[in-house]
C-alpha positions, 0 to 999 in steps of 0.5 A: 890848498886849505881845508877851509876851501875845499871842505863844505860845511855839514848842514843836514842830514840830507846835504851829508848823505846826497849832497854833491859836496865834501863836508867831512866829519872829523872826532872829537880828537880831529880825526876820521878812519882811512881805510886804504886797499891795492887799486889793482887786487882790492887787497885790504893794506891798512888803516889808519887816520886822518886829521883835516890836514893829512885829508888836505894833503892827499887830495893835493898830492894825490900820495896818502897822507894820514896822522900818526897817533903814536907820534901826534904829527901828519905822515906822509906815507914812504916818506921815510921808506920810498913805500910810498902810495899814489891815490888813483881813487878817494873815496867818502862813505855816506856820513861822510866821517871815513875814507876809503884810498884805493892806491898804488904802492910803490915797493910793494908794501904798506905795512912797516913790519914788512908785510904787504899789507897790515892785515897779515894774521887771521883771527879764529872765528867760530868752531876754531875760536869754540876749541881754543884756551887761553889767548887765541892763536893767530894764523900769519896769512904772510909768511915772507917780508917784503921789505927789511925794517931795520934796513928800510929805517935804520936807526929808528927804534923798532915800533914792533918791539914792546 
């Protein structure tokens, strides 16, 4: 499967928006947004991008594939972990430049740290963020891993670490 195949071109405004065909928009770095949530809960998991070939990929494999920022490469998510994420539902937002995967998560996780999800700490807002000094403080929503990382990717250098 190529992209040049199964992507329309983007010629208005109105093919864009009620068009019955993909034509997805990509930045000027190739990339577009994936916002992924659980199929079943509608849990938020994780965010990440996607290059024409990660899209590509996951509409062919119907597993998530995104582009690694850090490591400028196609990834295939639980390739390394077995963690991996069966699409059940892709879907496009209105200009067509970000996607939303509704998956199923084998292992029960998707963040590398461990966690469910990569969403896992919550930022102060309002009245609690007024009555803070200094950096705020987050508040972990997850308190225990699912997964070991350094069991699940041994030998690799913690990506946590700074």
């Amino acid at each position: 499967m190529n992209s040049k195949d199964i992507f329309g071109p983007r010629a208005t405004i109105e093919q864009v928006e009620e068009g019955s065909e993909l034509a997805p928009k990509f930045d000027a770095y190739g990339l577009m947004p994936a916002v992924t949530t659980d199929y079943t809960s509608g849990e938020l998991l994780m965010h990440g991008y996607m290059n024409a070939e990660a899209l590509t990929k996951t509409i062919e494999t119907g597993e998530a594939h995104y582009f690694s920022r850090s490591r400028q490469a196609l990834w295939h998510k639980g390739a390394t972990s077995g963690l991996t994420q069966k699409v059940v539902e892709l879907m496009v937002d209105d200009d067509q430049d970000c996607v939303w995967l509704r998956v199923d998560v084998a292992g029960g996780a998707s963040c590398h740290v461990g966690y469910r999800s990569c969403f896992y700490r919550k930022v102060p807002v309002a009245d609690d963020a007024a009555n803070a000094s200094g950096p705020l403080p987050l508040e972990f929503t997850e308190t225990e891993k699912v997964f070991d990382p350094e069991v699940v990717y041994p030998g690799v250098p913690n990506p946590t670490k700074l």
